[in-house]
C-alpha positions in Angstrom: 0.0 0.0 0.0 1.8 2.8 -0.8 2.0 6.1 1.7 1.0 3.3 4.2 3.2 3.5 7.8 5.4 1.2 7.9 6.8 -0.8 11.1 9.8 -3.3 12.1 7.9 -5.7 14.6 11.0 -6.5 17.5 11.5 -10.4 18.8 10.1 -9.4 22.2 6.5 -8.5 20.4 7.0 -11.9 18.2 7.4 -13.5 21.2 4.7 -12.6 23.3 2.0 -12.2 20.7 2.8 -16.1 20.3 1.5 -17.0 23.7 -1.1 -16.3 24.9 -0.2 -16.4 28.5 1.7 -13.8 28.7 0.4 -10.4 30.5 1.2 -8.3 27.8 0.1 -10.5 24.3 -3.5 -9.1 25.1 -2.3 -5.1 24.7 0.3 -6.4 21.7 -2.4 -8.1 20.2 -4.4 -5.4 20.0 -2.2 -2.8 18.9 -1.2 -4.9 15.8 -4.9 -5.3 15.4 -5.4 -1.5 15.0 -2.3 -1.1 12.8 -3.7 -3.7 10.3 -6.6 -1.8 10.3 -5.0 1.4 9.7 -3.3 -0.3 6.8 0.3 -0.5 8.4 2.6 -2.4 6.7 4.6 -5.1 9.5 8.0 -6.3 8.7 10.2 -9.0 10.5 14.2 -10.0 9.7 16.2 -12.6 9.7 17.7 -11.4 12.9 13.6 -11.6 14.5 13.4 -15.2 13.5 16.2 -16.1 14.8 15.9 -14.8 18.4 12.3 -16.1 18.0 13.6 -19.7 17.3 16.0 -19.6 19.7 13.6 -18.6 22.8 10.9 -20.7 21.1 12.8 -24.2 21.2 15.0 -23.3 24.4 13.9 -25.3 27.2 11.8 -23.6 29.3 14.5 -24.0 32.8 16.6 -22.0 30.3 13.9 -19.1 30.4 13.0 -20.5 27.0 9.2 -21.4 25.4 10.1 -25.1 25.6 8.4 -25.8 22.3 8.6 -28.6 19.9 10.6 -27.8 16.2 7.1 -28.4 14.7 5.1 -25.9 17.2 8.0 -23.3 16.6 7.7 -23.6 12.7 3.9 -23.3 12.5 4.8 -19.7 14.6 7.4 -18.9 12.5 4.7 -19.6 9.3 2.6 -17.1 10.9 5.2 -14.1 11.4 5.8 -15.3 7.7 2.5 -15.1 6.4 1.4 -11.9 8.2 5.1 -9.9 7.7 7.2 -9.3 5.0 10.6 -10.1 5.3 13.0 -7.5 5.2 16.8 -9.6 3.8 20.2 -8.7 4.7 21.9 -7.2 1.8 25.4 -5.3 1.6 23.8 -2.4 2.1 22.4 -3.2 5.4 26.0 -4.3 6.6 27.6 -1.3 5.8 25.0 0.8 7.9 25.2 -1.3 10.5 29.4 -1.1 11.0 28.8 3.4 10.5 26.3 2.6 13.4 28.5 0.8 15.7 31.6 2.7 15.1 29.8 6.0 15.1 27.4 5.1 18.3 30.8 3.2 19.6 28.2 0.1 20.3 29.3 -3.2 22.5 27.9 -6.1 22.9 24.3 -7.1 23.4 23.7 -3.7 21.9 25.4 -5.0 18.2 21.1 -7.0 17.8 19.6 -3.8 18.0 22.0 -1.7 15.7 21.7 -4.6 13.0 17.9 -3.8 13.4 18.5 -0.7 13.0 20.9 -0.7 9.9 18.0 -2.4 8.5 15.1 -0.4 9.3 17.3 2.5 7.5 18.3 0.7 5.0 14.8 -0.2 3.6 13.4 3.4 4.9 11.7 1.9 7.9 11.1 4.6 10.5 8.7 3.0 13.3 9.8 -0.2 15.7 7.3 -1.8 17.4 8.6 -2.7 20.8 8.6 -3.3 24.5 12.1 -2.0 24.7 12.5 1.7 23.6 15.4 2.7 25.6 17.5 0.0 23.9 17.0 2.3 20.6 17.4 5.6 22.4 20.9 6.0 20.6 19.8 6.0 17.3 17.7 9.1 15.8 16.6 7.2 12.8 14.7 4.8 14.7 11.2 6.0 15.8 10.6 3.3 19.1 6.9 2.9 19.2 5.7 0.6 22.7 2.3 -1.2 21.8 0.4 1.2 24.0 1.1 4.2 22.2 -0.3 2.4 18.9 -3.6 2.6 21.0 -3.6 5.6 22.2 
């Protein structure tokens, strides 16, 4: 849809829109409820699956989801389905190293730089996310929390 507002959906809104125990899927749910129906377009990376398989199949004494490979895929087939994948390119690597050189990132921190390297890369503006101090650093990313969304 073109002129439509255009969102990165973060792991930690993957993850607990997939179950339906947690406190917060009911408020995630329905913010990506109300962006659908104001036409937003939702995109996901490599990076997002990733994490997501990782929690998803990680026992669950290892703070994981405990989930079978088959449970984990049918998830992953949703994101798939509802998203559209945004792919690594050359491009996005070279933003992200002028992001952690110039934001002199370490660590944990390198996740959320590659996300966004991306988001710039593909003209992404808006994260959707439970964590918007983790993307304080970096002016080009727009850290939206679920709530606002519904607000």
């Amino acid at each position: 849809m073109a002129g439509a507002t255009r969102y990165l959906v973060d792991t930690n809104i993957l993850l607990r829109i997939s179950r339906v125990s947690d406190p917060q899927q009911k408020i995630i749910g329905a913010s990506l409820k109300e962006l659908e129906r104001q036409g937003a377009e939702l995109f996901y990376t490599l990076q997002n699956v990733a994490e997501f398989w990782n929690v998803c199949t990680r026992p669950a004494e290892s703070n994981g989801y405990g989930l079978s490979i088959g449970e984990c895929e049918k998830r992953v087939g949703y994101i798939e389905n509802t998203m559209t994948l945004l792919p690594d390119t050359e491009r996005v690597y070279a933003i992200w190293r002028r992001l952690i050189l110039n934001y002199g990132v370490r660590g944990v921190q390198v996740h959320d730089a590659r996300l966004a390297a991306v988001m710039q890369a593909y003209g992404v503006s808006r994260l959707l996310t439970l964590n918007r101090p983790d993307f304080q650093r970096s002016s080009e990313v727009q850290a939206i929390h679920p709530s606002e969304v519904l607000s």
